[in-house]
MISE-266012 format. One record per residue (C-alpha): residue in three letters; x, y, z; residue number from 1. Coordinates in Angstrom, 2 decimals. Layout:
BEGIN
 res       x       y       z   n
 ALA       X       Y       Z NUM
...
END
This chain:
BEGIN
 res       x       y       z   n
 UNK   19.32   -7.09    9.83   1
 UNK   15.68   -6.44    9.58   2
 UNK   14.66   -3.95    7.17   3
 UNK   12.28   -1.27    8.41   4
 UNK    8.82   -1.47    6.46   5
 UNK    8.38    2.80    6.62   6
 UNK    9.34    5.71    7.98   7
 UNK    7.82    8.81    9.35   8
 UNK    7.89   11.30    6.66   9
 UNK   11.13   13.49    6.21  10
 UNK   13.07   16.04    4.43  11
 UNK   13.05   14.99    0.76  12
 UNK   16.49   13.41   -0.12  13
 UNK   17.71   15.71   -2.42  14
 UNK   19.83   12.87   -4.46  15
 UNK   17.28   10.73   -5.11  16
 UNK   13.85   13.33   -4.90  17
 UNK   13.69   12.87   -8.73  18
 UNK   14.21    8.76   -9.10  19
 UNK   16.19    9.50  -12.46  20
 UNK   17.43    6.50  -13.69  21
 UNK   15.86    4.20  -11.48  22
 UNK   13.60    1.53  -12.09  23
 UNK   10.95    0.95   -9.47  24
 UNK    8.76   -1.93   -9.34  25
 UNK    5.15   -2.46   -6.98  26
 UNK    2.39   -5.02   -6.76  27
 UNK   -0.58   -5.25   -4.65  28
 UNK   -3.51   -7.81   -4.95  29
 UNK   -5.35   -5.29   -6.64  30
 UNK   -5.84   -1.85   -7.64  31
 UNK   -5.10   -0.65   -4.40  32
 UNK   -1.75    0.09   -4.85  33
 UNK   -2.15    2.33   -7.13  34
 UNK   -2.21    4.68   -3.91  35
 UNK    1.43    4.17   -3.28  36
 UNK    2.07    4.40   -7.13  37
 UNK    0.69    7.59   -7.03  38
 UNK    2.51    9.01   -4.45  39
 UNK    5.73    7.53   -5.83  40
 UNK    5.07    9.37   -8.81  41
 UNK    4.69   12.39   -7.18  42
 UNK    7.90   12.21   -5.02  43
 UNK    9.91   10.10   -7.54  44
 UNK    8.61   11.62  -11.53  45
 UNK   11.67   10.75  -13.00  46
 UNK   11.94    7.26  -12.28  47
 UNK   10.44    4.21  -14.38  48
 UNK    7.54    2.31  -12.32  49
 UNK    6.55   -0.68  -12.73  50
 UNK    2.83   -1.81  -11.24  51
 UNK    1.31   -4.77  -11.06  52
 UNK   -2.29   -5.44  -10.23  53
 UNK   -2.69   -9.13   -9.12  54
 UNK   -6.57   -8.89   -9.15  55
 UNK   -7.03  -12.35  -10.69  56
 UNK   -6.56  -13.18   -7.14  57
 UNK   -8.04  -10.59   -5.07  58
 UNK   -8.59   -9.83   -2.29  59
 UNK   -5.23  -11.47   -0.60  60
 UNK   -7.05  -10.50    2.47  61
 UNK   -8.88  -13.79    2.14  62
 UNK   -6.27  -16.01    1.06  63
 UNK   -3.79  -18.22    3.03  64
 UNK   -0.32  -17.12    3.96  65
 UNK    1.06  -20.26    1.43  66
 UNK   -0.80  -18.42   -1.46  67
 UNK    0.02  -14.94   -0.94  68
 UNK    4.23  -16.46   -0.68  69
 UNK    3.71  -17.60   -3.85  70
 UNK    2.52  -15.14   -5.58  71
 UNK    4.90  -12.55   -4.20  72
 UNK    7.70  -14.52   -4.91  73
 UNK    6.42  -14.95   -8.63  74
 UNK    5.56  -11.21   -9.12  75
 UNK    8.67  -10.43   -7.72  76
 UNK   10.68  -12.44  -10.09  77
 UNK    8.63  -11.27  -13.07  78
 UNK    9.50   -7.30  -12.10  79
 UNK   12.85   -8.46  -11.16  80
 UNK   13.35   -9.62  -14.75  81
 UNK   11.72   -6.19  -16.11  82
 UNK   14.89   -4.22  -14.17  83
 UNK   13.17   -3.73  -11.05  84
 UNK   16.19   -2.30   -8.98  85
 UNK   14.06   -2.00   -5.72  86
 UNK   10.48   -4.06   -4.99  87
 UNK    7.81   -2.16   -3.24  88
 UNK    5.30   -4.29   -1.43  89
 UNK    1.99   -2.18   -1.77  90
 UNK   -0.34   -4.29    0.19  91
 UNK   -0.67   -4.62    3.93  92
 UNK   -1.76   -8.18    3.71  93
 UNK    1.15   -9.12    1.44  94
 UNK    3.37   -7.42    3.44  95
 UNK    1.70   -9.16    6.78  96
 UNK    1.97  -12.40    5.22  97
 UNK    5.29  -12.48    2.67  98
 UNK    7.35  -10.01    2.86  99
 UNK    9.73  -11.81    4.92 100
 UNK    9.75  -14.69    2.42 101
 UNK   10.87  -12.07   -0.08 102
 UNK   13.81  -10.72    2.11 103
 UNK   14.83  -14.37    2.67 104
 UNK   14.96  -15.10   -1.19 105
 UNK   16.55  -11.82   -1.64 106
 UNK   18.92  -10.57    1.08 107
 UNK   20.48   -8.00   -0.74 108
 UNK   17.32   -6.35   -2.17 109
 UNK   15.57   -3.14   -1.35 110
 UNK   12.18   -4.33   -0.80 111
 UNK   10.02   -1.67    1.28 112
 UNK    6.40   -2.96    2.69 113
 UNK    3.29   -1.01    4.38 114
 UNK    2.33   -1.51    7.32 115
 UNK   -0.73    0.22    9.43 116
 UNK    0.71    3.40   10.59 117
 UNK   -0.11    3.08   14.19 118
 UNK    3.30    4.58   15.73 119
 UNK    2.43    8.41   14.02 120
 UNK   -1.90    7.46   15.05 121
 UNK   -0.24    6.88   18.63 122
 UNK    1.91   10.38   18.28 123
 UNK   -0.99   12.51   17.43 124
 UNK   -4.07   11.15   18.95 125
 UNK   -4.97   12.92   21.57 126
 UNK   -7.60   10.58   23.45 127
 UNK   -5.21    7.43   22.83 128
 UNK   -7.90    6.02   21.26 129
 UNK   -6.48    4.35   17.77 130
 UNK   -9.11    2.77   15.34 131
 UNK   -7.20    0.47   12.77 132
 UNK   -9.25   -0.53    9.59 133
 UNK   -7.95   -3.34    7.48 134
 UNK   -8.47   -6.89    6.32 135
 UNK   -8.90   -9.78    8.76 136
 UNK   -5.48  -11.43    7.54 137
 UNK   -3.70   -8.22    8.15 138
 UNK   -5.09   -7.73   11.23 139
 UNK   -4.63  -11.39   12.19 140
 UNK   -0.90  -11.13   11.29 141
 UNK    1.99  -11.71   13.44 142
 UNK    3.39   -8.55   11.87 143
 UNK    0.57   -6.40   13.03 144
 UNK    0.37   -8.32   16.95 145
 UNK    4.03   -7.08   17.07 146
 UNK    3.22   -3.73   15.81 147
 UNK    0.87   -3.16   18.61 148
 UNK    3.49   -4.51   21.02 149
 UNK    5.92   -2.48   20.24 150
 UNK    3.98    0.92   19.18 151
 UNK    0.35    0.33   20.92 152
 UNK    0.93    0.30   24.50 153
 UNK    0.33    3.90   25.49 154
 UNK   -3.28    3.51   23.54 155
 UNK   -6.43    2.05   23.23 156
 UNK   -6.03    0.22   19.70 157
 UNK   -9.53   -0.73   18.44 158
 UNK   -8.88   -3.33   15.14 159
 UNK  -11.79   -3.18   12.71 160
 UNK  -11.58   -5.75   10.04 161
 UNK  -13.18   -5.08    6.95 162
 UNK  -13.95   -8.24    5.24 163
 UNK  -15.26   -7.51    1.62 164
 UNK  -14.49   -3.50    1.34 165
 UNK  -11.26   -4.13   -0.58 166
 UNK  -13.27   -6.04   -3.45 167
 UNK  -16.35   -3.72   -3.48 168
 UNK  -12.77   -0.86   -4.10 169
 UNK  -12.08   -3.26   -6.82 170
 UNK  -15.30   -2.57   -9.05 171
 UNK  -13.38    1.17   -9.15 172
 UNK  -17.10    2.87   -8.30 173
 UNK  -15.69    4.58   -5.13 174
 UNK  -19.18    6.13   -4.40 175
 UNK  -21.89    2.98   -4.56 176
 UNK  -24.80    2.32   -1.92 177
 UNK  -22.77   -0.72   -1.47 178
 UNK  -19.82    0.69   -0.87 179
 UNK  -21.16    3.75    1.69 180
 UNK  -23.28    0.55    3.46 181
 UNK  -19.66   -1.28    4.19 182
 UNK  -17.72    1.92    5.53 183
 UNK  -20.99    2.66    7.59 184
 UNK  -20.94   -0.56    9.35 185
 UNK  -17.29   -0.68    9.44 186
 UNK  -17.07    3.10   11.08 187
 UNK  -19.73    2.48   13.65 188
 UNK  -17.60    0.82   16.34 189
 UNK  -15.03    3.16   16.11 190
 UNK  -17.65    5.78   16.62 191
 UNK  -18.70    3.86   19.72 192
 UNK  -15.08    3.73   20.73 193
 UNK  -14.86    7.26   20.59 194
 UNK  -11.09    7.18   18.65 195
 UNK   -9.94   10.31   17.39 196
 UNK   -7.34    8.70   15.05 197
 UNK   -7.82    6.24   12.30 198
 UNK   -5.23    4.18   10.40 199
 UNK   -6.02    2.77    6.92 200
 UNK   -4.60   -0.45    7.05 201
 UNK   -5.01   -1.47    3.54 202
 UNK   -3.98    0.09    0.71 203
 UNK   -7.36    0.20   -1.07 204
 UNK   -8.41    2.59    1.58 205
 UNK   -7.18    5.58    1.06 206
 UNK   -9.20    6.05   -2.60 207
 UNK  -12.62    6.32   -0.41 208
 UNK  -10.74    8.39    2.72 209
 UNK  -13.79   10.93    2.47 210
 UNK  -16.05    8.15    2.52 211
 UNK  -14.57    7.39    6.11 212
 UNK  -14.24   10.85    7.41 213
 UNK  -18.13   11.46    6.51 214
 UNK  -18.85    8.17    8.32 215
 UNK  -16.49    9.01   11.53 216
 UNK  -16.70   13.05   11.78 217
 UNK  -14.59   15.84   11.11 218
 UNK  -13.15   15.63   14.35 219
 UNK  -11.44   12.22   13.36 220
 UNK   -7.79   12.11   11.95 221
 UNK   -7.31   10.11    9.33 222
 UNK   -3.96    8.02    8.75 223
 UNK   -2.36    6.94    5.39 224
 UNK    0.99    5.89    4.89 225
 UNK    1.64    6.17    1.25 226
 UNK    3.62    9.19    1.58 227
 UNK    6.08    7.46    4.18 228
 UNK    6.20    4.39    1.58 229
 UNK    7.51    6.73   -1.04 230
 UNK    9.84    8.60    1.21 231
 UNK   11.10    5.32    2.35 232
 UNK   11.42    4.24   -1.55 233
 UNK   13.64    7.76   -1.98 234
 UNK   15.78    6.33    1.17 235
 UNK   16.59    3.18   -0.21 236
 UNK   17.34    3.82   -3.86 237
 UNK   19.90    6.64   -2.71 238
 UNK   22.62    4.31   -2.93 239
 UNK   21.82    1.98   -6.39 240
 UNK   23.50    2.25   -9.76 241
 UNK   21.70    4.35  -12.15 242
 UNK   20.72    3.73  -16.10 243
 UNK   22.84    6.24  -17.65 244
 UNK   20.57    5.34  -21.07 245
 UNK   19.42    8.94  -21.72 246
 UNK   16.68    7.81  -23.24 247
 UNK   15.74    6.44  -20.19 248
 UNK   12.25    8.54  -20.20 249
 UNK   10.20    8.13  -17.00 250
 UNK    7.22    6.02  -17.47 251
 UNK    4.26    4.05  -15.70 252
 UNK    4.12    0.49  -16.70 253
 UNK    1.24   -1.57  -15.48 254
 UNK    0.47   -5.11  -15.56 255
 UNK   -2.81   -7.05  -14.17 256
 UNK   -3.76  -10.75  -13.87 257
 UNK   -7.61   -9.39  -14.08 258
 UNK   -8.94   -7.13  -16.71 259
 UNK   -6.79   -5.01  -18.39 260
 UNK   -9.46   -2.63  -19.93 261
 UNK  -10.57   -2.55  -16.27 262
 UNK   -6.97   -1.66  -14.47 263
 UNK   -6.53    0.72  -17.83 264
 UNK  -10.00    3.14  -16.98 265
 UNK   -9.13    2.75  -13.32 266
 UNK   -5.35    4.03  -13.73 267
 UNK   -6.93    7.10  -15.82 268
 UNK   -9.94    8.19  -13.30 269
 UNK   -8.33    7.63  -10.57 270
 UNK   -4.68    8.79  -11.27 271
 UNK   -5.22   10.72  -14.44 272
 UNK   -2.87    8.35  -15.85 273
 UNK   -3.26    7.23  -19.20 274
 UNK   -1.54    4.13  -20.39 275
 UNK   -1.57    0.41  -21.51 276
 UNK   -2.03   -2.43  -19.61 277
 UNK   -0.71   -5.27  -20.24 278
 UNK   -1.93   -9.33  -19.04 279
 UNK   -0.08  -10.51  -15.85 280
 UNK    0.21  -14.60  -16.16 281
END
């Protein structure tokens, strides 16, 4: 059976709200996954996560499905062999492109994945008029043309790929001329459009939200799905065997294939999260 990607937020599970004695593992092709880690840490304190930033190789956005398999499978493997209990796939374009290669190496596995939250946009737009910014393999995806199908067909979905916005997120200045010249361009067809609801289809995204809401108006919602990610985590760990090690002390481990001083003063402005990183292969 397929496994659901996310679900609309919920209740907090009570059993699993804390993630004690769990050992959670995450990648994304860069830093931007650090905005599911930080929701996970806010839902799930007590658990151990383990991150890893594959930005040797970002953005995945711009790489073939063939690549983005492999490197999934071989980050997965690596957290796998760290304790990883359940794999979170913090990337849209990862999740687009592999996360069905993971499920088939792994059938018995909690892996969750992101995808572009356009069943809540659809829920609470009230023009039907759905903006959806993400990369051009996302958007390309066979994952996301079914996602439409199946969610999109009581809207107008306008896709906006933003080629290059990921890797300008990557230099971690979240407030460059460069940076507000990319969500400018990137907001102005959805202006045109007139949407009222906007999904951030990549996890880089939601780090430079305001940036977007500036460009597109007050009046424009603004979609993340971290949150559901996390709650989704909670849902899926309820069940696993726990470390009874009671010196099993949360934690935040983080790995990169880039710069580790880089990933290192990210993790701390960003997340206030303070930490060593440690060199990916």
């Amino acid at each position: 059976m397929t496994q659901p990607d996310i679900v609309p937020p919920a209740a907090l599970l009570s059993d699993t709200s804390l993630g004690e004695g769990l050992r959670i593992g995450l990648f994304d092709s860069g830093l931007g996954g650090l905005s599911v880690l930080r929701d996970l840490r806010q839902h799930m304190p007590r658990a151990q996560l383990l991150y890893i930033a594959d930005s040797g190789n970002a953005p995945y956005g711009e790489r073939d499905d063939a690549f983005i398999a492999g490197r999934a499978l071989a980050i997965s493997e690596f957290l796998l062999s760290q304790g990883a209990q359940v794999i979170v796939v913090a990337c849209n374009t990862a999740t687009a492109m592999a996360v069905h290669t993971l499920r088939q190496r792994w059938p018995e596995l909690p892996i969750v994945g992101v995808e572009p939250g356009v069943k809540p946009a659809v829920a609470l737009s009230a023009n039907k008029r759905i903006g959806v910014l993400a990369t051009p393999g996302t958007l390309a995806s066979d994952k996301f043309k079914r996602l439409i199908e199946m969610h999109g067909h009581d809207a107008l979905i306008v896709p906006q790929p933003c080629p290059g916005l990921a890797k300008e997120i990557e230099s971690g200045h979240l407030d460059s001329p460069a940076l507000r010249a990319l969500v400018e361009t990137f907001s102005q067809p959805l202006r045109e459009a007139r949407v009222d609801t906007v999904v951030l289809g990549c996890t880089h995204y939601p780090f430079i939200a305001p940036l977007f809401q500036q460009a597109l108006g007050p009046h424009v919602r603004i979609i993340d799905t971290a949150e559901a990610v996390a709650r989704q985590t909670q849902r899926v760990s309820r069940d696993l065997v726990r470390d009874q090690n009671t010196n099993a002390e949360p934690s935040t481990q983080l790995w990169t294939s880039g710069s580790a001083a880089h990933l290192a003063q990210v993790a701390e402005r960003w997340l206030n999260l303070k930490t060593q990183v440690s060199v990916f292969p």
